[in-house]
C-alpha positions as a printed NumPy array, in Angstrom:
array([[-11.501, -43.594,  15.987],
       [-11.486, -44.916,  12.303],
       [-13.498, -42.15 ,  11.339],
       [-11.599, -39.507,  12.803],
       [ -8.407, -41.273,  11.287],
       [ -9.589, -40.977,   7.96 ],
       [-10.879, -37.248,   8.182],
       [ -7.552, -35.95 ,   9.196],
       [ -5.751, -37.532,   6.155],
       [ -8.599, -36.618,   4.047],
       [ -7.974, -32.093,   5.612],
       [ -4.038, -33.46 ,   4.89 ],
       [ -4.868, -34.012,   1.44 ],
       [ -7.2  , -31.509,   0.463],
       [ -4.767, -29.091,   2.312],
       [ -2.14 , -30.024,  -0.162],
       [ -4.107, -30.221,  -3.061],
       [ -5.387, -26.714,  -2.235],
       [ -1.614, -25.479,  -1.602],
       [ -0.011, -26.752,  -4.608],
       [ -2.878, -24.904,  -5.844],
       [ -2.582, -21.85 ,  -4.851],
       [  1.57 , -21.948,  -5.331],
       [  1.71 , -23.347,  -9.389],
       [ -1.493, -21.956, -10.642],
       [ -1.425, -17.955, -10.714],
       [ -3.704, -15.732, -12.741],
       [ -1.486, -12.486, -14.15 ],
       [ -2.509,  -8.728, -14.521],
       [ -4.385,  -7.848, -17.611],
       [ -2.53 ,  -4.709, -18.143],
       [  0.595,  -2.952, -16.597],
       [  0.592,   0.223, -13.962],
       [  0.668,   3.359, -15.606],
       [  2.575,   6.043, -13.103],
       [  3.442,   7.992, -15.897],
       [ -0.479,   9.181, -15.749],
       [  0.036,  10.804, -12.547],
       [  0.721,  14.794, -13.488],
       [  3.8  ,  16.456, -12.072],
       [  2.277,  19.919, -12.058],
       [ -1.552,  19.989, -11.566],
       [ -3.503,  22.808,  -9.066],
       [ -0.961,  24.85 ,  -7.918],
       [  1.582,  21.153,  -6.372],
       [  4.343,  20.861,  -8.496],
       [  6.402,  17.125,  -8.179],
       [ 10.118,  16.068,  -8.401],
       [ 10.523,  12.553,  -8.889],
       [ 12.875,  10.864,  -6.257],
       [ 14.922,   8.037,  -5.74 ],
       [ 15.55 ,   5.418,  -2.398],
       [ 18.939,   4.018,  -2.169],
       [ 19.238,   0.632,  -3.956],
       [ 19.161,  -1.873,  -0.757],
       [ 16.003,  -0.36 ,  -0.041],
       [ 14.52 ,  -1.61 ,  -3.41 ],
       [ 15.931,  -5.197,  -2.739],
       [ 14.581,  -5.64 ,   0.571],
       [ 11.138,  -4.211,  -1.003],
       [ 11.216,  -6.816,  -3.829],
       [  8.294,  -4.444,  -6.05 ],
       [  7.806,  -4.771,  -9.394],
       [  6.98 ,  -1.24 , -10.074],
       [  7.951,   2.146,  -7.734],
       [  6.527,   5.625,  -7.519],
       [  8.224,   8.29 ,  -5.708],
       [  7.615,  11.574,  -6.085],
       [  7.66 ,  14.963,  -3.939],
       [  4.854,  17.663,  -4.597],
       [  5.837,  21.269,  -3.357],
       [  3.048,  23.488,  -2.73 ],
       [  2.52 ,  27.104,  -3.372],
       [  3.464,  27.894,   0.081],
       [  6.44 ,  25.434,   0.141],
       [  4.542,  22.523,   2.015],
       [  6.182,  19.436,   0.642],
       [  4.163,  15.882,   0.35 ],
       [  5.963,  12.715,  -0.128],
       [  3.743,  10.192,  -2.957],
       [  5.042,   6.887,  -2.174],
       [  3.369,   4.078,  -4.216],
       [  4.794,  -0.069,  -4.645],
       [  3.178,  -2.159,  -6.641],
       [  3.628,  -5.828,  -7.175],
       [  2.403,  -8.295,  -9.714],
       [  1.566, -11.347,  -7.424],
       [  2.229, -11.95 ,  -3.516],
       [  2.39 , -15.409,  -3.921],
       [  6.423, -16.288,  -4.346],
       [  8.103, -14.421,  -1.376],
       [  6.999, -10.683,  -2.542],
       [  4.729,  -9.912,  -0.149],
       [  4.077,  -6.361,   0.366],
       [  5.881,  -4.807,   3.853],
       [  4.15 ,  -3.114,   6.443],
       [  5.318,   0.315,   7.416],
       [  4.809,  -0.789,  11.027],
       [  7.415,  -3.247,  10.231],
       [  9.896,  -0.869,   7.661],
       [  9.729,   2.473,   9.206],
       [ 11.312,   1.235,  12.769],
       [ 14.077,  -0.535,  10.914],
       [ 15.008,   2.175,   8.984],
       [ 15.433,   3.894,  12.386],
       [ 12.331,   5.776,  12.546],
       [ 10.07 ,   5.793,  16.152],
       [  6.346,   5.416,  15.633],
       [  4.908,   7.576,  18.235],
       [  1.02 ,   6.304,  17.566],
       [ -1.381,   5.244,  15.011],
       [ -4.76 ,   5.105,  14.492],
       [ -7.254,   4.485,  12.006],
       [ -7.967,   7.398,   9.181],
       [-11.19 ,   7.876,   7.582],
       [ -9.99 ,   9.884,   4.278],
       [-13.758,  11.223,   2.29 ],
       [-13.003,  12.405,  -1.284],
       [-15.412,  14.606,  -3.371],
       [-16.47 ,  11.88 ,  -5.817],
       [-18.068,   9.593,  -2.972],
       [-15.008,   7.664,  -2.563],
       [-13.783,   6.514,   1.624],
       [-10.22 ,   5.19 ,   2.085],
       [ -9.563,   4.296,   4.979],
       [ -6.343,   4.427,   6.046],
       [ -3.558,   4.318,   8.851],
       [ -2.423,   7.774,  10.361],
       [  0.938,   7.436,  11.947],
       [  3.007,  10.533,  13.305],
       [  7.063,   9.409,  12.546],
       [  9.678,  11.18 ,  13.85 ],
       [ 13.81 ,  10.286,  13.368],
       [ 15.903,  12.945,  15.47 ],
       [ 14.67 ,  16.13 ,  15.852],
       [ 12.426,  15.455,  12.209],
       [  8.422,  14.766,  13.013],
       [  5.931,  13.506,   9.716],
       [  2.203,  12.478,   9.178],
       [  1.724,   9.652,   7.249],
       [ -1.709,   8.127,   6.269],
       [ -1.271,   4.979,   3.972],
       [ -3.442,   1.604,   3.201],
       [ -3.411,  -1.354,   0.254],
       [ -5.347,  -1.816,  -2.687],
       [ -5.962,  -5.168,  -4.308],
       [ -8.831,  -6.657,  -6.911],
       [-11.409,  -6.439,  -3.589],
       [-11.138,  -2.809,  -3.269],
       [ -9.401,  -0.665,  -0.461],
       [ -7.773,  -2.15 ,   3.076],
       [ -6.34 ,  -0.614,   5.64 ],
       [ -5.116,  -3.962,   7.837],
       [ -2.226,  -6.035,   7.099],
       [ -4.293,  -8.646,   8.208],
       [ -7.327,  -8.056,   6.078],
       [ -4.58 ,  -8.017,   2.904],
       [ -3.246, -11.784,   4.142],
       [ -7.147, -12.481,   3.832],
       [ -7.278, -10.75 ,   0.656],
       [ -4.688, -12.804,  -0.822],
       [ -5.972, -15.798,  -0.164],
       [ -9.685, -15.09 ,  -1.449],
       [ -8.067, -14.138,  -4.764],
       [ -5.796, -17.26 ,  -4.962],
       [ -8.665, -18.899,  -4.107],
       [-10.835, -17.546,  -6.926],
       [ -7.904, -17.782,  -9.35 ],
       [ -7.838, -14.214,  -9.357],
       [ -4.32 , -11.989,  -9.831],
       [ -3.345, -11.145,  -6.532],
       [ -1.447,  -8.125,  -7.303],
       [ -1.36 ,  -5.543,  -4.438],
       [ -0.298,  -2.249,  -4.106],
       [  0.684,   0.003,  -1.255],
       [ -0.029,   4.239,  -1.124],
       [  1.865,   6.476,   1.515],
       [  1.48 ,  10.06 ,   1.827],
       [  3.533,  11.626,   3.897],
       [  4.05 ,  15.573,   5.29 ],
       [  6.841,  17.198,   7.457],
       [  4.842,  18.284,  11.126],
       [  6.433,  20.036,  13.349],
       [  3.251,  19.148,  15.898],
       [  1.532,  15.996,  13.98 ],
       [ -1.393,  18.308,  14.974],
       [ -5.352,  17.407,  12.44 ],
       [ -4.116,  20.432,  10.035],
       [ -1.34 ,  18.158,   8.425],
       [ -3.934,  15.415,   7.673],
       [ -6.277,  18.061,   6.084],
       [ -3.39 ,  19.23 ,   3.771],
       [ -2.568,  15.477,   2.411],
       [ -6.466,  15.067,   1.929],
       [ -6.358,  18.104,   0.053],
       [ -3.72 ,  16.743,  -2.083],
       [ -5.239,  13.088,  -2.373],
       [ -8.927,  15.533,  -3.889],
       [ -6.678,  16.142,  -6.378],
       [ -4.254,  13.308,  -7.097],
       [ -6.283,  10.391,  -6.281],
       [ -8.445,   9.893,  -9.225],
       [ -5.001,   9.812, -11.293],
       [ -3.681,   7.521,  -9.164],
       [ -6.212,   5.137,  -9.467],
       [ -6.462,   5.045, -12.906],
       [ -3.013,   4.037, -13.034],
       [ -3.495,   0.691, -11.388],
       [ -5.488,  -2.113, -13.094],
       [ -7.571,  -3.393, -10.202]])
């Protein structure tokens, strides 16, 4: 009984001393994003940059937004959404779009798991949701990136973040959405934001310091 007595204040303690930790000792980015890499006008997509109203950028607490539409040839437009924040630790953690898009008033009518295959080698996968607000339907694939590489799971980033506090490593995050207007959320509007990601991808990952 002694025993066990003693082992439970010693977790208590090392519990603490692991969570002061983790809160007061923080590791910072080497470098700053670099959105200003990603082209406006490259293959044929030509971007606008775009603005969300300003409660929307409180609630998201991000230290650094991209938000950009890219009009196609054939007037297809795709929606570049990237949020990138510093450290997770102090109350910035990144929001899920499960959580966001249905209290901005949008209906999630399913989502799945989206393998994405770039030219270079390169798998992301991601989430594949079909939106729709009204009469308006939209695919959108998204998924984190962090020091450990590409996640599609909100639960895998929690995990994340703790490994990296753990290792004293920055835990800066960032989220990607792509999204397309779908009038049937049928495979072809998938196939046109992978298109665009064989293009824009390389440039966006060259813009974050992971």
């Amino acid at each position: 009984m002694k025993k066990q007595y003693l082992l439970s204040i010693a977790l208590i303690l090392i519990g603490g001393i692991l969570g002061n930790l983790l809160r007061y000792t923080e590791r910072m980015p080497d470098r700053p994003v670099t959105f200003e890499k990603i082209p406006y006008t490259l293959n044929g997509y030509v971007g606008s940059e775009r603005q969300m109203e300003t409660y929307a950028y409180d609630i998201l607490q991000a230290d650094t937004t991209l938000l950009r539409d890219y009009t196609t040839e054939d007037g297809t437009i795709i929606e570049l959404f990237i949020a990138y924040f510093n450290s997770q630790k102090y109350g910035s953690q990144i929001h899920s779009p499960k959580n966001c898009l249905p209290g901005g008033g949008w209906r999630i009518e399913n989502i799945h798991p989206f393998m994405i295959n770039l030219p270079d080698g390169t798998k992301i996968e991601s989430n594949r949701l079909l939106i729709s607000v009204s009469n308006y339907q939209a695919v959108m694939l998204y998924w984190y990136e962090t020091r450990s590489g590409l996640i599609r799971s909100e639960y895998g980033l929690k995990l994340d973040l703790v490994k990296n506090a753990l290792l004293f490593r920055p835990t800066d995050a960032a989220i990607i959405r792509v999204t397309i207007d779908s009038n049937s959320g049928n495979a072809g509007d998938s196939e046109k934001i992978i298109e665009f990601l064989k293009v824009f991808y390389p440039y966006i990952e060259e813009t974050l310091p992971f």
